[in-house]
C-alpha positions in Angstrom: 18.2 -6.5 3.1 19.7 -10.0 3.6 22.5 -10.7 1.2 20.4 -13.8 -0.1 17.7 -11.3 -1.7 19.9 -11.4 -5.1 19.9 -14.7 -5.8 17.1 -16.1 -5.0 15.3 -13.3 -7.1 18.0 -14.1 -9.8 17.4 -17.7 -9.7 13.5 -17.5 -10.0 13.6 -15.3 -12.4 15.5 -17.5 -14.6 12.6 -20.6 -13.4 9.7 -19.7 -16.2 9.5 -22.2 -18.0 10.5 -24.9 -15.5 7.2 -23.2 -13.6 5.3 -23.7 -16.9 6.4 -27.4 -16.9 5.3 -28.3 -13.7 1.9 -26.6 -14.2 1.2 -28.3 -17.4 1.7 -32.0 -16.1 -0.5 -31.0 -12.5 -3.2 -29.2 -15.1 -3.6 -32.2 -17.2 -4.0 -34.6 -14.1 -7.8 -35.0 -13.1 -8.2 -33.7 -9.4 -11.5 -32.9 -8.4 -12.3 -33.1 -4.6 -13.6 -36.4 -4.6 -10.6 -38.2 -6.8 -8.6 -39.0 -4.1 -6.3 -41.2 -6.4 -6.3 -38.0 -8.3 -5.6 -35.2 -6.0 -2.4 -37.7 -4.5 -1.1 -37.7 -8.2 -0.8 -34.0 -8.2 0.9 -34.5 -5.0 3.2 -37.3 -6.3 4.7 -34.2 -8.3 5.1 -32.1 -5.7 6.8 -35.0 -3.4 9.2 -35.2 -6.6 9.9 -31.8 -6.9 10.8 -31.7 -3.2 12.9 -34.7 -3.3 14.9 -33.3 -6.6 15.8 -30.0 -4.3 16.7 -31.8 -1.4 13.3 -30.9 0.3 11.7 -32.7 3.2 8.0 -34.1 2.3 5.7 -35.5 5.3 2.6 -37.0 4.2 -0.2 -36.5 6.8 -2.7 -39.1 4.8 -6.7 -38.5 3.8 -9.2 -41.3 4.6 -11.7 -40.1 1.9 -9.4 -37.6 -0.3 -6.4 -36.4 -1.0 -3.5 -36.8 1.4 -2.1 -33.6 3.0 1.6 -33.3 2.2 3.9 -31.0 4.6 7.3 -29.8 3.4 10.0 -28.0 5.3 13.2 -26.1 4.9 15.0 -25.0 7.8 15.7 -21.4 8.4 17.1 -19.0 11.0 15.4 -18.4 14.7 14.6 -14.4 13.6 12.5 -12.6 15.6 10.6 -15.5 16.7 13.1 -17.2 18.6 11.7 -18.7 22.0 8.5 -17.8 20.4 5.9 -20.7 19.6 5.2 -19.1 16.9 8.2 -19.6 14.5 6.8 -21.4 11.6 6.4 -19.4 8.3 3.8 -21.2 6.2 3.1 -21.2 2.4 -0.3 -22.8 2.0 -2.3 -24.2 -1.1 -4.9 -27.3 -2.0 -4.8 -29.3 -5.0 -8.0 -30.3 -5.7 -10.4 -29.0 -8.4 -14.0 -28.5 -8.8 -14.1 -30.0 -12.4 -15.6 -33.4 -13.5 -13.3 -36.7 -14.0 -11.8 -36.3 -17.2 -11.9 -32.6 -17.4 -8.3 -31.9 -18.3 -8.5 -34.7 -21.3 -11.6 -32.5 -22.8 -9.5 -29.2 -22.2 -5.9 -29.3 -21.1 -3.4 -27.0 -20.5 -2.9 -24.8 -23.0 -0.6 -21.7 -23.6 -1.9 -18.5 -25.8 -0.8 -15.1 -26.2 1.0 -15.3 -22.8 -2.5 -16.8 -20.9 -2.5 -20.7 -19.6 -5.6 -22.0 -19.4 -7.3 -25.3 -18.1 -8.8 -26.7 -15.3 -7.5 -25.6 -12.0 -5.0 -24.0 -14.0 -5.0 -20.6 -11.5 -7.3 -22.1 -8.5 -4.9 -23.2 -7.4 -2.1 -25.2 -9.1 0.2 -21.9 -10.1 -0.4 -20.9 -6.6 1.2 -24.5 -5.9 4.1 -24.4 -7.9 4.7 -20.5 -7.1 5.6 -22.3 -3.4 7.1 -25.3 -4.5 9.7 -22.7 -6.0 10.0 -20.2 -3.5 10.6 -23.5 -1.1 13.2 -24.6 -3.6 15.1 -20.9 -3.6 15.2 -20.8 0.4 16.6 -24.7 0.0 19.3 -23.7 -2.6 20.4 -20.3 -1.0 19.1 -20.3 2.5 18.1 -17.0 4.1 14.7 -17.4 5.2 14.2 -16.1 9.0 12.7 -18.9 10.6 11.7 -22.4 9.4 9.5 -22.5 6.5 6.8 -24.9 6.1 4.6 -25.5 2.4 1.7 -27.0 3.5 -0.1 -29.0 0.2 -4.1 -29.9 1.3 -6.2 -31.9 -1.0 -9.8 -31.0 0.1 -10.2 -26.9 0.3 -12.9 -26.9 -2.6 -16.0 -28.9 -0.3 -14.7 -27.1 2.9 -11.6 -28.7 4.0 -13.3 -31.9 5.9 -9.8 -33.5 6.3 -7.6 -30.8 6.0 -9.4 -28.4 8.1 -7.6 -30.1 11.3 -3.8 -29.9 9.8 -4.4 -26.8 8.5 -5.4 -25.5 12.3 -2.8 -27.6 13.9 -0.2 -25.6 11.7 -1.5 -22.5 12.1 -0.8 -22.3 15.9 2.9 -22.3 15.2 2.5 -20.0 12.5 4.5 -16.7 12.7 3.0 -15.9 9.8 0.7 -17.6 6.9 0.6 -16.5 2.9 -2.3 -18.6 0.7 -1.5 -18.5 -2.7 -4.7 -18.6 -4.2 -4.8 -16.8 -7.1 -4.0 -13.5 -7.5 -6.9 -10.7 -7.9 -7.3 -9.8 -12.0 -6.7 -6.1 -10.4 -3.0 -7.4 -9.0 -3.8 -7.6 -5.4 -4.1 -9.4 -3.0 -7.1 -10.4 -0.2 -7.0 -9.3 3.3 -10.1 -10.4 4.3 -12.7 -12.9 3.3 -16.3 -14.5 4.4 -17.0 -17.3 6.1 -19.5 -19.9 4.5 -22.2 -22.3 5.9 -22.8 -25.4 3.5 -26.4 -27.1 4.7 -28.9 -30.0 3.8 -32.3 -29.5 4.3 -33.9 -32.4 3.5 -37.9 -32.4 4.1 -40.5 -35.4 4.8 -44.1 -35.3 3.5 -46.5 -37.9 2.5 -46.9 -39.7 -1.1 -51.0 -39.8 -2.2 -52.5 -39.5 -5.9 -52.4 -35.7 -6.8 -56.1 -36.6 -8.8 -57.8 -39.7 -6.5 -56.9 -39.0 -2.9 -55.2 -35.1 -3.1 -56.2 -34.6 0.4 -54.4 -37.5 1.9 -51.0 -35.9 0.7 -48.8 -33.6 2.0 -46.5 -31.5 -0.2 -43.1 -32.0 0.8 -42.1 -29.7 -2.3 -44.6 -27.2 -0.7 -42.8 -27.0 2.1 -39.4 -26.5 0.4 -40.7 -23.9 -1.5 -41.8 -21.7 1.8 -38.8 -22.8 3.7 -37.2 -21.3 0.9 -38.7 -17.8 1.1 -38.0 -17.6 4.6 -34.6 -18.8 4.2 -34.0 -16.4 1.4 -35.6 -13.3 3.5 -32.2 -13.9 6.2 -30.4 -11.8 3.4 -28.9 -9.0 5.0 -26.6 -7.3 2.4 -25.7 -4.2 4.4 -24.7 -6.7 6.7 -22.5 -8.8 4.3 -25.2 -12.0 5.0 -26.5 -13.9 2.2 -28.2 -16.8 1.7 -28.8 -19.0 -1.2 -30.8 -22.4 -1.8 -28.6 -22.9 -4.8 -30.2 -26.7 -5.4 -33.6 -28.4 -5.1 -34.9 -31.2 -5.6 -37.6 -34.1 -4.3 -40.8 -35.7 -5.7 -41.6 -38.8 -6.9 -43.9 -38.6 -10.1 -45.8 -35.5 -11.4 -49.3 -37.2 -10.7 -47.8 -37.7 -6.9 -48.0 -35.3 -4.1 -44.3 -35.0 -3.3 -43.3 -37.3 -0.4 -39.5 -35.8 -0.1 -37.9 -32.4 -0.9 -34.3 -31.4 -0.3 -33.0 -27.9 -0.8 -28.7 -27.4 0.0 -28.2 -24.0 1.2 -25.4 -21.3 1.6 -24.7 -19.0 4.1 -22.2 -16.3 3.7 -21.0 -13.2 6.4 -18.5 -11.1 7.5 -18.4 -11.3 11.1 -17.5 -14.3 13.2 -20.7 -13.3 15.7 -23.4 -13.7 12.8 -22.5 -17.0 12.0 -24.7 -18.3 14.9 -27.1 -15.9 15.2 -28.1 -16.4 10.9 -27.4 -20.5 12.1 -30.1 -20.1 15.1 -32.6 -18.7 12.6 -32.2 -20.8 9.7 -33.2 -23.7 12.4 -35.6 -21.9 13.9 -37.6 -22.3 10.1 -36.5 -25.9 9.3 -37.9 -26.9 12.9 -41.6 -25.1 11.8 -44.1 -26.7 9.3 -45.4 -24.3 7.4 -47.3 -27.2 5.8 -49.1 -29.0 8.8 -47.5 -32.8 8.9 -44.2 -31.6 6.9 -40.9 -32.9 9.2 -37.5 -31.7 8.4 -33.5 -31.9 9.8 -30.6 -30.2 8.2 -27.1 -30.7 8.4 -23.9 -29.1 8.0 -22.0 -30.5 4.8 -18.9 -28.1 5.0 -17.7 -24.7 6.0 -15.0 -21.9 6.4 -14.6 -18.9 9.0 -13.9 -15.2 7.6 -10.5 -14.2 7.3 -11.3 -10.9 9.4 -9.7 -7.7 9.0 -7.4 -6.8 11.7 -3.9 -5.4 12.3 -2.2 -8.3 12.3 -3.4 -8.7 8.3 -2.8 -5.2 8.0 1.0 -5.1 9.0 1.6 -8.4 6.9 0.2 -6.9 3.8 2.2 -3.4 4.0 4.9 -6.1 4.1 3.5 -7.8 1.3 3.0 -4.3 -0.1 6.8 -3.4 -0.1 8.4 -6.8 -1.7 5.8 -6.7 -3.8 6.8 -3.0 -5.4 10.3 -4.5 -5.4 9.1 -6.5 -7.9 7.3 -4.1 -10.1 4.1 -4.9 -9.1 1.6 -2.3 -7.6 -0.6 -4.6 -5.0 -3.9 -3.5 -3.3 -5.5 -5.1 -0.5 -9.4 -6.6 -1.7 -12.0 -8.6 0.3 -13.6 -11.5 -1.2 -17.0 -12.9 -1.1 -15.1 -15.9 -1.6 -14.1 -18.7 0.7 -10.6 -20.1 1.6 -8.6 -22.1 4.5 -6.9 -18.9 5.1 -9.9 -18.1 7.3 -8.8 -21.5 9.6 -5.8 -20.1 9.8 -6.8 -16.8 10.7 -9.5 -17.7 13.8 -5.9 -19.2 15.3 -4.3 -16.4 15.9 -2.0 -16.4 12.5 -1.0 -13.5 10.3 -2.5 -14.2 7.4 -2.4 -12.9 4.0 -4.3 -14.6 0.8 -4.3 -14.5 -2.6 -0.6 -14.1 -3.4 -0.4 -16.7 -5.9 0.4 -15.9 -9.5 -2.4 -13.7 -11.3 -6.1 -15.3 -12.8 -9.1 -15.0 -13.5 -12.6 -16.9 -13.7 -12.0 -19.8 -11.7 -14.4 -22.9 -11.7 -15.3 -21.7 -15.2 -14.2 -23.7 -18.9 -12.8 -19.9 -19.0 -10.6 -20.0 -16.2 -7.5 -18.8 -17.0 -3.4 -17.5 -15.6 -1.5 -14.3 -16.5 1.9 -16.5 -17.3 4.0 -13.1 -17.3 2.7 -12.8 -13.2 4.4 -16.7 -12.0 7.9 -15.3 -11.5 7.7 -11.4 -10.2 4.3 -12.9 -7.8 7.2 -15.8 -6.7 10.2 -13.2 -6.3 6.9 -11.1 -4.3 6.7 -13.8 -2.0 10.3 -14.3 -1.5 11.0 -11.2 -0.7 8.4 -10.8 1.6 9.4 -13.7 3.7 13.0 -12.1 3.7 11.5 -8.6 5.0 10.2 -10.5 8.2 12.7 -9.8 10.6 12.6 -6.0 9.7 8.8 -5.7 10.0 9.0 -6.9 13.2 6.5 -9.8 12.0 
């Protein structure tokens, strides 16, 4: 074990309430995806974090939200040497799901050793946890290759901007860790779906529902079989679901309905039946079930499955071991959920997700952070990162 395992453990564990700081003033700053001014604001903090430990910050910058910040600390060659693959990353996003003004109604609070408000574990004590595990590697040095913390602002609507640095970096990843939030069991997520984020909007034709029925055509009709067939894709032995989570359309309730829309998601497990679930779903917006209907959908956002493979086996028996170093029992989950860690995997990268500090109910008013898991998940991390070399990673 490299000589440098001692103190940088040491040091975070002496970092608590320094970690506790820095997640109350990103908390209580509105980010939602759409804030750009917002989500940069988080990032100012992290840009002055970096610059108080002597941290290098490039900003990659957002047209429609938030700018994508890259830090780096140098490290040795390792294994990787005359590799392309060198680059150890440390990923997280720091935009939120919640409403402007969100963390004025509820901020950041501490109870009973549980922080809560909005974003409080999804992400932003994922963000810090690598903002200090950067800062450890800068003070004591030790890390086998060079490290990169890679701060997006866009991961909650699918990554529009960041999707393409987020790629980009993953083909000189040796190896990727996502600190989204740790499971509520203590682990950690080896693999994940992939999601499809659609628009189906539908055209019919206004008339009187009670003076001239007959001249109308029912775009709402439509929806509503579009809907069933959509819904009849579900495939759950399969891991496929699909949702029309939203309606809506109409003009007047004495008016047969002229426009429908219906947003739809798509979730699997395996990269092949994204585009087989895709060919069907256009196969029903293309038909009328309602003679004269017209319809088009379009893709608003989406993430590839973090698949299951040995390369995310071998980095969480890794993750495994540092982990135990630090008294914590990890086991490996899969998650309906979606992250960028599923960009990163489709490139070739290691990956391993879900390493951030523990939580819980995320996107919820009840959304809340185990504050006894920030430093052991950190000194995890660490640790892990110093194992490299030895695992042959």
């Amino acid at each position: 074990m490299p000589s440098t395992e001692t103190p940088i453990a040491e040091w975070l564990a002496t970092q608590q309430d320094a970690m506790l700081a820095e997640l109350e003033a990103m908390v209580n700053i509105d980010g939602g995806s759409y804030d750009k001014a917002g989500v940069d604001a988080v990032g100012e903090r992290v840009r002055n974090f970096c610059a108080r430990h002597d941290i290098a910050v490039e900003t990659i910058p957002g047209d429609r939200h938030g700018d994508c910040l890259r830090a780096t600390v140098a490290g040795g060659d390792g294994l990787a040497s005359g590799n392309a693959r060198q680059n150890i990353v440390l990923m997280g996003h720091r935009d939120t799901v919640f409403p402007k003004g969100e963390p004025q109604r509820r901020p950041f609070a501490v109870k009973d050793g549980i922080a809560t408000g909005p974003g409080v574990c999804d992400m932003k004590a994922g963000l810090v946890q690598n903002m200090f595990v950067l800062a450890a590697f800068a003070r004591f040095g030790g890390a086998p290759g060079p490290l990169v913390g890679l701060f997006t602002g866009d991961e909650e609507i699918g990554s529009p901007e960041g999707r393409p640095v987020i790629e980009r970096e993953a083909r000189s990843a040796r190896v990727v860790f996502n600190s989204e939030p740790g499971r509520p069991s203590g682990g950690v997520v080896t693999g994940r779906k992939g999601g499809v984020f659609m628009v189906m909007d539908i055209e019919g034709k206004a008339a009187h529902s009670g003076g001239n029925f007959e001249n109308g055509i029912s775009a709402i009709e439509e929806l509503a079989r579009k809907v069933q067939a959509i819904h009849a894709l579900t495939d759950i032995p399969r891991g496929i679901t699909l949702n029309v989570g939203l309606i809506s359309g109409g003009q007047s309730v004495n008016t047969v309905a002229p426009w429908a829309q219906g947003q739809i998601d798509l979730r699997y497990i395996h990269p092949e039946d994204r585009d087989e679930v895709m060919g069907r779903i256009h196969g029903i917006v293309e038909q009328s079930f309602v003679p004269g209907t017209r319809a088009k959908l379009a893709i608003r956002g989406e993430f590839l499955p973090l698949a299951q493979n040995p390369g995310t086996e071998a980095v969480f028996a890794l993750y495994k071991e540092a982990a135990a170093a630090s008294g914590l029992n990890t086991q490996p989950e899969f998650a309906g959920g979606c992250a960028d860690s599923g960009f990163t995997a489709a490139q070739g990268a290691p990956t391993l997700c879900a390493v951030g500090p523990v939580g819980g109910k995320a996107h919820s008013p009840e959304e809340y952070l185990e504050v006894a898991t920030l430093v052991p998940r950190a000194q995890a991390l660490a640790r892990a990162i110093l194992k490299l070399d030895a695992a042959g990673i």
